[in-house]
N, C-alpha and C positions, 0 to 999 in steps of 0.2 A: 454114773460118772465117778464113784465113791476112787480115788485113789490113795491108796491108804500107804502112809510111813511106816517102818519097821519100827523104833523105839524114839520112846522117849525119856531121855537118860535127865534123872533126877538125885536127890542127895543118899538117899537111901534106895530108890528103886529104877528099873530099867523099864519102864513102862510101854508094854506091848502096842502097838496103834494097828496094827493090821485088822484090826475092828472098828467101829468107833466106842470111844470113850466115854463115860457122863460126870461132867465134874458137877456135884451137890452142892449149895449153896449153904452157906451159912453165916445167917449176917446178926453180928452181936452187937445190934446198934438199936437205937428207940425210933428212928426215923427214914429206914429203909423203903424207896417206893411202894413194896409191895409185902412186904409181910415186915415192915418194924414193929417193934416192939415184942414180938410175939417168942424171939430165942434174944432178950435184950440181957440177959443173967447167966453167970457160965450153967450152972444146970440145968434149966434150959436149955440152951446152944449144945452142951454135951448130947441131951437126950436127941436134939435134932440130927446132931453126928449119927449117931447109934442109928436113929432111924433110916436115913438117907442109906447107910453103909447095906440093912436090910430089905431095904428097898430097890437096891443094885449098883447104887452110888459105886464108881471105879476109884473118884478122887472126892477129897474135901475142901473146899475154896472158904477158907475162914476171914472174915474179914471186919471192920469196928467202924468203918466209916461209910456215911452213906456219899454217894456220887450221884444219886439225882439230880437231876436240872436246878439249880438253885442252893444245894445245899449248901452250908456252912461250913470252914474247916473244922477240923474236929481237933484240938490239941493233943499232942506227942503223951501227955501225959494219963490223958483220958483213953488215948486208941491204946494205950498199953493196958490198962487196967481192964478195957473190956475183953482184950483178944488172947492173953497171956495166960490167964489160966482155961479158956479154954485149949489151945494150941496143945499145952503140958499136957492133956488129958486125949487129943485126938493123937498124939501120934503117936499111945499107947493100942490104939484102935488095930493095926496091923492096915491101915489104906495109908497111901500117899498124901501128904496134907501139903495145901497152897495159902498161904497167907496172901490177902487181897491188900495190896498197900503200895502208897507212894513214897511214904518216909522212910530216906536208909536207915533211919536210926530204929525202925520197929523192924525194918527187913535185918539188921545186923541182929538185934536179941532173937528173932524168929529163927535165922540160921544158926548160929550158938545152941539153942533149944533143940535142932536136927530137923528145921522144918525141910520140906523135898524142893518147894515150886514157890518164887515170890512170879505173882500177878499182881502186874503195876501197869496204870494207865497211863501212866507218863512216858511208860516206855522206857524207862532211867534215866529220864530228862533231869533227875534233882541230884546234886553236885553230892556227889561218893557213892552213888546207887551202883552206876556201871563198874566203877574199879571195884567194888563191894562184891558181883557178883563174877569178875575176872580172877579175884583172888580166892573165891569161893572150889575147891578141884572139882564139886561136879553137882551142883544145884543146876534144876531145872529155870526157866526163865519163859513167862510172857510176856511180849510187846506187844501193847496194844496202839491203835493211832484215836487221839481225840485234837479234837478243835475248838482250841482255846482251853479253858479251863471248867469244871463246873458248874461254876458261878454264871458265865456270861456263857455256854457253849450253844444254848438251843434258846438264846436272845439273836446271837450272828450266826446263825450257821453256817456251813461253808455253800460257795459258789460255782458255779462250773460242773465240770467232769469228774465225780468224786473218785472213780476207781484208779485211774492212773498216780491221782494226789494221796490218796493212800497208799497204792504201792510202793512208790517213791519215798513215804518217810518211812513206809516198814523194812524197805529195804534199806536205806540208810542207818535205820538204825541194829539192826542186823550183822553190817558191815560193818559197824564201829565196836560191837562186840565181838565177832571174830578177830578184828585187829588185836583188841586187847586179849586173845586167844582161847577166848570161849568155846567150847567144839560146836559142830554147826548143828549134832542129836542134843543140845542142852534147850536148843530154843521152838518157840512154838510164836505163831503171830495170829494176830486175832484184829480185824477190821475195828471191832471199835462202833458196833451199833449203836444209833441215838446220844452219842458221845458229840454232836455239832455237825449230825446231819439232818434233810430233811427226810421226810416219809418216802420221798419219789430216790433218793440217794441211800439211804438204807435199802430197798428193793433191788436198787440196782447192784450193790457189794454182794447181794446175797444170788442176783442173776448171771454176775460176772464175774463170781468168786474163783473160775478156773483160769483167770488172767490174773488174778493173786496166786493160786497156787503154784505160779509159773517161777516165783521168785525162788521153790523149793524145800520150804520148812511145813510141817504141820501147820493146821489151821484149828483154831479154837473159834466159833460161835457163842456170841453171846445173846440170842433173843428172846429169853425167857420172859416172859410179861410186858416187853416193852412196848412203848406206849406207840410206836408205829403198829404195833398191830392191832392197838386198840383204833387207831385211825382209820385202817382198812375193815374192819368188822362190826364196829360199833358198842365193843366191850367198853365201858368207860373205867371199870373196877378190875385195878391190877390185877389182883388175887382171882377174879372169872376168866382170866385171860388163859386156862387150861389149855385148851385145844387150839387155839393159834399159835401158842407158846410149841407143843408138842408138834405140828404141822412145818411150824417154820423149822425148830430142829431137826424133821426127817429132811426136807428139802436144802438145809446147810451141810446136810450128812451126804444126801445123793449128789451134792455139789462139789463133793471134796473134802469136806467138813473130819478131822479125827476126831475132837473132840466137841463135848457142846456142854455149856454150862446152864444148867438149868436149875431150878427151882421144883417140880414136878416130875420128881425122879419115877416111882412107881410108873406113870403114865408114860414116860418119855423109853421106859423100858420095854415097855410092852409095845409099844410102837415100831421100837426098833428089833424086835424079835418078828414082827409081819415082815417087817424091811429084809431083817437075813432070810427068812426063810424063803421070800422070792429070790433073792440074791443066791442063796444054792442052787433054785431050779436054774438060773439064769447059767450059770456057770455047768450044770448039768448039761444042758441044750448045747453048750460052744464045745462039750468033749466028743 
């Protein structure tokens, strides 16, 4: 089903999507779900750059605060001091680098610095995110949809029929950025796994992801290690969560998926090299 967008237009790069994508993770934080502490120093976090990039990483997702279920905010002052010098050092790298951030005032130094892509789970819900990135000529942009905040998201989760309820604020907010005349190749939308849904509502974004793709943007995936699929398998430890992690990103790819963010890059590539090379025969067979 894989329908694949021609680019995705970023600050520095025109990023090709007629494949899928693997954006590498990089969290320079002590309290990250599944690997904190482990890239918590930029040298550290550098070498994980380096590796990722090696490993086949397309993009770099850098980011200083964790958004686990519960976590604490993290101050303006502290997410600068963790994410800044590494930023300055990856987008010497020659990949596309994503700063992972809600505050416009880290996404305002990040673009300044030449970063390509702010991923924000807000969506630009916090007051100068969206003009920030209107006034920006040509940074990339994810919206993602979460429920509630943080703090309280996977205490209430949401109700009902998740997929329509996410369509509707992705699209909403999609619309509120082309208003303010963002081109429609800047933006990429991304459901919003375990962000204030349950285990049976994540399954379902991921079953009925081609009634999101319907709204027209790229699709970003994020299920690397999360804890629905520790629910379905019995992994309890983030970091085991290898092969469910790699499983769900093939099936968010065969679903439409351009990109997917993952954690287990190495593995997630090789996955998807099985993936295309059936994908040739298949396309062999309809000539």
């Amino acid at each position: 089903m894989f329908s694949p967008f021609m680019f995705w237009q970023t600050s520095r790069f025109r990023i090709d999507l007629s494949r899928p994508r693997i954006m590498g993770i990089v969290n320079v934080t002590p309290d990250s779900f599944s690997d904190g502490g482990r890239h918590a120093n930029a040298h550290a976090a550098l070498l994980h750059c380096e590796r990722l990039l090696k490993d086949g990483a397309h993009i770099l997702d850098i980011g200083g605060e964790s958004t686990r279920p519960g976590s604490p905010p993290v101050p303006l002052e502290d997410e600068l001091a963790r994410v800044l010098p590494v930023l300055r050092e990856a987008l010497s790298l020659g990949a596309p680098v994503s700063i992972d951030t809600y505050k416009p005032e880290v996404m305002r130094v990040a673009l300044d610095l030449g970063v390509d892509i702010l991923n924000d789970i807000w969506a630009l819900r916090r007051d100068g995110a969206a003009d920030l990135v209107a006034r920006h000529p040509s940074c990339g942009v994810c919206l993602m949809h979460m429920h509630r905040d943080p703090q309280t998201m996977q205490a209430a989760p949401m109700s009902g029929d998740v997929v329509p309820q996410v369509r509707f604020f992705l699209d909403e907010a999609a619309r509120d950025l082309r208003a303010r005349g963002v081109a429609m190749d800047r933006i990429v939308l991304d459901s919003g796994i375990g962000f204030g849904k349950t285990v049976e509502q994540n399954f379902a974004l991921l079953a009925r992801q081609g009634e999101l793709l319907e709204l027209g943007y790229p699709w970003l995936a994020g299920w690397s290690r999360k804890s629905s699929l520790g629910s379905v398998t019995g992994v309890e430890v983030a970091a085991e969560r290898v092969v469910p992690s790699v499983a769900a990103a093939l099936l968010a790819v065969e679903h439409g998926a351009s990109i997917v963010r993952v954690h287990d890059v190495r593995e997630t590539v090789q996955a998807l090299r099985v993936w295309n090379a059936m994908r040739a025969q298949q396309k062999q067979g309809h000539q």
